[in-house]
N, C-alpha and C positions, 0 to 999 in steps of 0.2 A: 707181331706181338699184340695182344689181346691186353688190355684194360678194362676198367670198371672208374668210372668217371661219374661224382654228384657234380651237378651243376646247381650254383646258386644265382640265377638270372639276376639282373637291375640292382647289382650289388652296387655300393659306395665305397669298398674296397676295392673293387676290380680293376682294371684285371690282375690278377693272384691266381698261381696256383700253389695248392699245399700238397704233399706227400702225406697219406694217412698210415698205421702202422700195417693196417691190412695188406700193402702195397697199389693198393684202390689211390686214386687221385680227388683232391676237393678243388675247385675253380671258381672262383668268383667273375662274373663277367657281368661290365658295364649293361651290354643288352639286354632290354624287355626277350621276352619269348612269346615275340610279335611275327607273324611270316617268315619263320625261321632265321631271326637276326641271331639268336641266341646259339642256333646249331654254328652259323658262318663265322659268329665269334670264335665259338670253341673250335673252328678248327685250323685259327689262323692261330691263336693263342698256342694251341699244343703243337705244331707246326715251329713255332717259334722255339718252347722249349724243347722238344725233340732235333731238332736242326734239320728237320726234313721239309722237303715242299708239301705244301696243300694238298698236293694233291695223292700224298700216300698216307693221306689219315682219312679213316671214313668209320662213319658214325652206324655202327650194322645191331646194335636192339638199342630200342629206349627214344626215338629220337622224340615224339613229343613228351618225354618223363622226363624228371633231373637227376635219376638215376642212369648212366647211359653204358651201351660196351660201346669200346671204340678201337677199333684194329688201325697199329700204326707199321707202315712197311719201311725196316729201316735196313 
């Protein structure tokens, strides 16, 4: 499954994620988008809500944007 993920880095809400009407996803994460703290959040984060391991979400356009696609294999 194919996604469309905004990422709101060094939120004070974080971590959050929202459902937009688009079916696009909004995430707030505690991490700067420092040497990729911000990608590792978001993929522990969506990992969490999806119920799948780490390691079947990957980040495939956008990764330094806050715009992102992100394919989860569930």
């Amino acid at each position: 499954m194919q996604i469309s993920v905004a990422v709101k880095p060094g939120s004070r809400k974080g971590p959050l994620i929202e459902s937009q009407t688009d079916g696009s996803l909004l995430v707030y994460l505690r991490s700067r988008a420092v040497e990729g703290a911000a990608n590792k959040e978001l993929i522990e984060i969506l990992a969490v809500h999806f119920g799948v391991a780490k390691s079947l979400i990957e980040i495939v356009g956008g990764a330094t944007a806050r715009i992102k696609r992100v394919v989860v294999d569930i």
